[in-house]
TIRO-2110 file (N, C-alpha, C; in Angstrom, 1 decimal):
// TIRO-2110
21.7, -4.4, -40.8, N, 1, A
20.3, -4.7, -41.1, CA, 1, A
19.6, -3.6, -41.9, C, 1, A
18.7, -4.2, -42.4, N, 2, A
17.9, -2.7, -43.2, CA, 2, A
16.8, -2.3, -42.4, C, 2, A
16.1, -1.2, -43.3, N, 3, A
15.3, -0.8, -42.5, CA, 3, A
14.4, -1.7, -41.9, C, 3, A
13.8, -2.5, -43.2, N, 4, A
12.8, -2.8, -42.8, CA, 4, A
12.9, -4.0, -41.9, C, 4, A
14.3, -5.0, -41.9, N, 5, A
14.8, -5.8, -40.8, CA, 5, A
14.2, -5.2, -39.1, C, 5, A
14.9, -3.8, -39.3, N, 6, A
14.7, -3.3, -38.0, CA, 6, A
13.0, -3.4, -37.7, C, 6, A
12.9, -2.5, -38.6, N, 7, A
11.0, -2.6, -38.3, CA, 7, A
10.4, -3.6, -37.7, C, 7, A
10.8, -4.9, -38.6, N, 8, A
10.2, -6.3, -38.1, CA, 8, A
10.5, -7.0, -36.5, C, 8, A
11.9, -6.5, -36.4, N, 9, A
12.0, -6.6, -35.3, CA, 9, A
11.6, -5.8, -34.4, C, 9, A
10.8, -4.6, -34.4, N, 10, A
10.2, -3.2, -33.6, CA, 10, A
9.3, -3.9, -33.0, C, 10, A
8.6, -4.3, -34.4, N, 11, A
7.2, -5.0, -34.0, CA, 11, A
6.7, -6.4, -33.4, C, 11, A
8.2, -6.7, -33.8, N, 12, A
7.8, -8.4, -33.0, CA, 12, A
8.4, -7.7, -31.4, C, 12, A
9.2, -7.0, -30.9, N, 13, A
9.2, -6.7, -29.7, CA, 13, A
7.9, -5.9, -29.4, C, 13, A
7.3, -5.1, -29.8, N, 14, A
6.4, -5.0, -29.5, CA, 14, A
5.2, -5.5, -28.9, C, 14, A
5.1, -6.4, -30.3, N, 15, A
3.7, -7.3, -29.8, CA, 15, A
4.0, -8.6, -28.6, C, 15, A
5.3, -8.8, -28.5, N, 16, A
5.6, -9.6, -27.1, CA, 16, A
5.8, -8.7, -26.2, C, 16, A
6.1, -7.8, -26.0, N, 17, A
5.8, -6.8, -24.7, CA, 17, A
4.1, -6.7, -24.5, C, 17, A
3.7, -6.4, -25.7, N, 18, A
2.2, -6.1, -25.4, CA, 18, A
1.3, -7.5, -24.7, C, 18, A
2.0, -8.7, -25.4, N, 19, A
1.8, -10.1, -24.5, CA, 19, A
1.5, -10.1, -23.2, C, 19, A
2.7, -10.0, -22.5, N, 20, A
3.3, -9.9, -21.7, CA, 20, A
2.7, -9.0, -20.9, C, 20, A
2.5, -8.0, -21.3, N, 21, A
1.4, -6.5, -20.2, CA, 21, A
0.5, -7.3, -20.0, C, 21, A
-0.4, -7.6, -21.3, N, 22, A
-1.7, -8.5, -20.9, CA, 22, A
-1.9, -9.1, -20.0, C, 22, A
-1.0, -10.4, -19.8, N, 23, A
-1.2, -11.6, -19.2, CA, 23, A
-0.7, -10.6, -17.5, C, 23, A
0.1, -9.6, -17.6, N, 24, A
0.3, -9.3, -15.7, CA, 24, A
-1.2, -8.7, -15.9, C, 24, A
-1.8, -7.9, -16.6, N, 25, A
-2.8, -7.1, -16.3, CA, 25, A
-4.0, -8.3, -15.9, C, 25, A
-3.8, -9.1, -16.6, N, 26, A
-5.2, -10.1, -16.8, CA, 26, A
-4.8, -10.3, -15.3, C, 26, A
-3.9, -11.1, -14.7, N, 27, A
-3.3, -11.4, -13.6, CA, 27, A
-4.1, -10.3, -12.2, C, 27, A
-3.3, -9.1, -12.4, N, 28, A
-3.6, -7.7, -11.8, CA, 28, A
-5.0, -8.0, -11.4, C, 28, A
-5.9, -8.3, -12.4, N, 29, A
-7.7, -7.9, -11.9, CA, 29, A
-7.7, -9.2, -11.7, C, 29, A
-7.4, -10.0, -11.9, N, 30, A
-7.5, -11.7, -10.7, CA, 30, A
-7.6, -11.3, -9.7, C, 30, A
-6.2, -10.6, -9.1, N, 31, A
-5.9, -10.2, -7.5, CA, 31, A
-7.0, -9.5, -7.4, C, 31, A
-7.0, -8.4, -8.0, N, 32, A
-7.6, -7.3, -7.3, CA, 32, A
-9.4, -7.7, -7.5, C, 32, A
-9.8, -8.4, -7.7, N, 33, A
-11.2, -9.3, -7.6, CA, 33, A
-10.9, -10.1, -6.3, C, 33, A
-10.1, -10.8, -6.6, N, 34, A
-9.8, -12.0, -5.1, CA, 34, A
-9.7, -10.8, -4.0, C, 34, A
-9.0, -9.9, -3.8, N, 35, A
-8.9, -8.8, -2.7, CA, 35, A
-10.2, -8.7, -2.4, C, 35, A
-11.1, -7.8, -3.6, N, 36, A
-12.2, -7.5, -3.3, CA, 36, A
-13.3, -8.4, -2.4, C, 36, A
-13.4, -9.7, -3.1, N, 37, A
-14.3, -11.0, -2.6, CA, 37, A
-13.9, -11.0, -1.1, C, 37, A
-12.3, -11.1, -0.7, N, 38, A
-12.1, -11.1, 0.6, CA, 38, A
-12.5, -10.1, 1.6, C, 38, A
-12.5, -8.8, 1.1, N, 39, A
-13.1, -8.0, 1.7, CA, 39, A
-14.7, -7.5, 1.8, C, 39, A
-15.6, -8.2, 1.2, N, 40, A
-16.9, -8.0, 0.8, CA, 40, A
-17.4, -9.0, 1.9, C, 40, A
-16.6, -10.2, 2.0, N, 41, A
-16.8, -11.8, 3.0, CA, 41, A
-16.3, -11.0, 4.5, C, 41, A
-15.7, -10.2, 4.8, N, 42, A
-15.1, -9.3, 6.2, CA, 42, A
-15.9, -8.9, 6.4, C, 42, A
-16.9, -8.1, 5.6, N, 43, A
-17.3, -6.7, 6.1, CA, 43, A
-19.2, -7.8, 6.5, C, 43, A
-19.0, -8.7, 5.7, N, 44, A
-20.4, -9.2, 6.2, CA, 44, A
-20.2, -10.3, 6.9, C, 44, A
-19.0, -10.6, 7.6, N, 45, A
-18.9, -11.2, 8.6, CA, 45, A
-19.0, -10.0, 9.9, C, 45, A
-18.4, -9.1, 9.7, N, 46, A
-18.6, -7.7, 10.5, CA, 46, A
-19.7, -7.6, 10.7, C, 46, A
-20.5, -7.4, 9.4, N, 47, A
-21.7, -6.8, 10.1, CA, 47, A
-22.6, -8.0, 10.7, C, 47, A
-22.7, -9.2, 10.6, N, 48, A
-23.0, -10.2, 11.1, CA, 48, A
-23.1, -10.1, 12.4, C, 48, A
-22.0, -10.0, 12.9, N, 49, A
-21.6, -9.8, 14.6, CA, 49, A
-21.9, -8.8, 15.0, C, 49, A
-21.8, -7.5, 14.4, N, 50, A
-22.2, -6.6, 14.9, CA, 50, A
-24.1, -6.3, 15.1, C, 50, A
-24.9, -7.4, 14.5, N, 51, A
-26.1, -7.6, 14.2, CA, 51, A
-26.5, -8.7, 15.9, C, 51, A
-25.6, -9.7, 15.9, N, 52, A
-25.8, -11.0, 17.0, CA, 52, A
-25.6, -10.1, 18.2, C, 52, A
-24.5, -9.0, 18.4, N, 53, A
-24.4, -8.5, 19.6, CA, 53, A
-25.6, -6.8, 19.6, C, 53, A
-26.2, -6.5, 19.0, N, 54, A
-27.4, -6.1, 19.0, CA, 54, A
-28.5, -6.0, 19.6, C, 54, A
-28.9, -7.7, 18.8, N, 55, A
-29.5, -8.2, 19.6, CA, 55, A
-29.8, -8.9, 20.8, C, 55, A
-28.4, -9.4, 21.4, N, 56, A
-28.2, -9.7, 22.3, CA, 56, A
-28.1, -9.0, 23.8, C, 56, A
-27.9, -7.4, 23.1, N, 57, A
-27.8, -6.8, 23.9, CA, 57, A
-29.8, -5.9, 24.4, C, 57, A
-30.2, -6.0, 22.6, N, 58, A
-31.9, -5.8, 23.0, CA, 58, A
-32.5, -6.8, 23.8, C, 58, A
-32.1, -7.8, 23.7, N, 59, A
-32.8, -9.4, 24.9, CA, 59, A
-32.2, -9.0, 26.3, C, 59, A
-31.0, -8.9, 26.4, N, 60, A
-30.6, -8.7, 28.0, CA, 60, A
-31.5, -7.1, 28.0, C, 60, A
-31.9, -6.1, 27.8, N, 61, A
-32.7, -4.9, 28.1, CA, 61, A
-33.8, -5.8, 28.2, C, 61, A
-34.4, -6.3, 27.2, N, 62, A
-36.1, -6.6, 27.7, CA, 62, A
-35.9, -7.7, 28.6, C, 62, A
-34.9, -8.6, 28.8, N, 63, A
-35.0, -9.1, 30.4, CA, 63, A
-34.8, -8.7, 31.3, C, 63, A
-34.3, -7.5, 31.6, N, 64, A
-34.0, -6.8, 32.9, CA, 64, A
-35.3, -6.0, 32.7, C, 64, A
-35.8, -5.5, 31.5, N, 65, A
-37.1, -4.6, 32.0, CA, 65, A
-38.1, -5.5, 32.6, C, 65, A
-38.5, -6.7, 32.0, N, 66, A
-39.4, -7.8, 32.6, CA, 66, A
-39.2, -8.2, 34.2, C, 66, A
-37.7, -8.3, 34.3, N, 67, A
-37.4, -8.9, 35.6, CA, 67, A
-37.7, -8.0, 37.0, C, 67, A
-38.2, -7.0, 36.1, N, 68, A
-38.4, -5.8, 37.7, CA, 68, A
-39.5, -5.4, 38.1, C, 68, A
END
């Protein structure tokens, strides 16, 4: 092959690797967005509950202060 055979073939391997990065990277920040979303939906389901048992626990105090 000559040089410039080789070249052409450098660059077509190239720019299909570089393809190929792309599309796992594109991929990569899918997941790592979906991860995120799932964990953003946890933490305010957490704090949700941790909000209902709160309160629940300020209502049983002002009933037992009332009840006495």
């Amino acid at each position: 092959m000559t040089k410039k055979a080789l070249l052409a073939v450098a660059m077509l391997g190239t720019l299909v690797m570089g393809a190929g990065c792309h599309r796992n990277t594109k991929e990569s920040a899918k997941n790592d967005a979906e991860r995120a979303a799932d964990k953003t939906e946890e933490a305010a389901d957490d704090a949700g509950d941790k909000i209902k048992d709160t309160v629940e626990d300020a209502g049983d105090k002002i009933e037992d202060a009332t009840d006495k």
